[in-house]
C-alpha positions in Angstrom: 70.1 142.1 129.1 71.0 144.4 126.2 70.2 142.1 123.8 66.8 141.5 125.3 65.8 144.6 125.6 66.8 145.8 121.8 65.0 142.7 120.8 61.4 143.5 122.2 62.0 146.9 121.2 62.3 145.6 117.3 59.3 143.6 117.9 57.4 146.2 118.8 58.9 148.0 116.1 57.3 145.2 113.8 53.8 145.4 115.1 53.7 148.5 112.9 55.7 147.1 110.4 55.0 149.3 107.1 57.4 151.8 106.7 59.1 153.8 103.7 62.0 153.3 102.4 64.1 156.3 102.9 68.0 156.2 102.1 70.3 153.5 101.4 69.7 150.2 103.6 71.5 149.9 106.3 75.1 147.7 106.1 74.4 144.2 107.4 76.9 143.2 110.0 79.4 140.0 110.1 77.8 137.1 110.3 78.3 134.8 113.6 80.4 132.1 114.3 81.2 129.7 117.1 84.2 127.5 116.9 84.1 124.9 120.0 80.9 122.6 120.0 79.6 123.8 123.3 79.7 127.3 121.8 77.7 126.4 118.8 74.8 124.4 120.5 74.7 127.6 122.2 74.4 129.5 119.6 72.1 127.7 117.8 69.6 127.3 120.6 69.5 131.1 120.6 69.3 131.3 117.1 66.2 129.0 117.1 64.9 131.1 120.0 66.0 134.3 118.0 64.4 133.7 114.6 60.7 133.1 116.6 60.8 136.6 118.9 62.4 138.8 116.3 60.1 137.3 113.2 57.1 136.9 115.7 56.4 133.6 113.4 56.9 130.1 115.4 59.2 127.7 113.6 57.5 125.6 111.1 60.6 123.3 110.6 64.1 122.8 113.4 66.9 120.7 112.5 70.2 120.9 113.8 71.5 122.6 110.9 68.5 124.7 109.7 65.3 126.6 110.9 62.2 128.2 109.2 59.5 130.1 110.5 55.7 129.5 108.8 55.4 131.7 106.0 54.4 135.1 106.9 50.8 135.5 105.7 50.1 138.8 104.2 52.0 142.1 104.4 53.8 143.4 106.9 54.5 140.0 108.5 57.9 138.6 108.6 59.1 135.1 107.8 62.6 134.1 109.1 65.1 131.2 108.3 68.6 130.0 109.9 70.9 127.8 108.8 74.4 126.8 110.0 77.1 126.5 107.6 81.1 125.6 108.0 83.5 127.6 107.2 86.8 126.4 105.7 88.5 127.8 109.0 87.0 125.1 111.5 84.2 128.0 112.2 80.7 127.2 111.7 78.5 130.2 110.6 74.8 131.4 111.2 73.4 132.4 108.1 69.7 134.2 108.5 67.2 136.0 106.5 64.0 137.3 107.3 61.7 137.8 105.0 58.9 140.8 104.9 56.8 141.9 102.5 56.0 146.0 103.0 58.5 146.6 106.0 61.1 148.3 104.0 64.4 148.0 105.9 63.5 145.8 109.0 64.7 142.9 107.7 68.0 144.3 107.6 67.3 145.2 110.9 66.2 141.8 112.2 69.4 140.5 110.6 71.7 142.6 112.5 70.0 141.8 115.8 69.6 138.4 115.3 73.7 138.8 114.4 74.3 140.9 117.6 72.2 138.7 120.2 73.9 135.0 118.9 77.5 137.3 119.0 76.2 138.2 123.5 75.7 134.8 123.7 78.9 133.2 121.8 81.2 135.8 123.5 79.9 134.0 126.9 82.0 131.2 125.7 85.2 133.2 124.6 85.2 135.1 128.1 85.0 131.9 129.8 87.8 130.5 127.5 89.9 133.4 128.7 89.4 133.5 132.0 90.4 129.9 132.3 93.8 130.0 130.4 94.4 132.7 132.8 93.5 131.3 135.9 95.7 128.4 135.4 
């Protein structure tokens, strides 16, 4: 519910997407990862659902490994793409970008809530992992 709600209030952030760039931009968190298959197809249907509200740009292109918005069309728009990538540890990785031309930081922004709102929904999977190796 979290998640949801930070996400429609970076959205509406975005309407009024010009901004100045003030400071240093913000750190970009660790990117996700999902380990078990039924964690990733998770996963990535949020990420397909994430890159859409959070860039406000349907997807032009949705593959099982890689996503991309349409191109944002003049400033202040953002453009958004997601790919999934293995990792040499048997993880597979979300790697996203968006794309804005005159937002100043809020593509970092997007980043890190597109980062924390695929994390809400892989945790599901570890809590229910957990739960069941303790229940037996």
């Amino acid at each position: 519910m979290y998640a949801r709600i930070a996400s429609l209030l970076l959205i509406a952030t975005l309407s009024g997407c010009a901004t100045t760039l003030s400071g240093p931009p913000p750190a970009i968190k660790p990117i996700a990862t999902c380990l078990s298959k039924p964690q990733c197809d998770a996963m990535w249907s949020e990420a397909l659902v994430q890159v859409q509200q959070i860039s406000g740009m349907r997807l032009q292109v949705a593959t099982d490994t890689f996503a991309q918005t349409y191109e944002r069309i003049g400033p202040n728009r953002m453009s958004a793409y997601v790919k999934k990538v293995p990792q040499d540890n048997g993880r597979t990785a979300f790697e996203a970008e968006f794309v804005c031309g005159g937002c100043g930081y809020l593509p970092y922004d997007a980043v890190n809530l597109f980062t924390t709102n695929l994390n809400v929904v892989g945790g599901r999977f570890e809590q229910a992992a957990h739960y069941e190796v303790t229940a037996k």
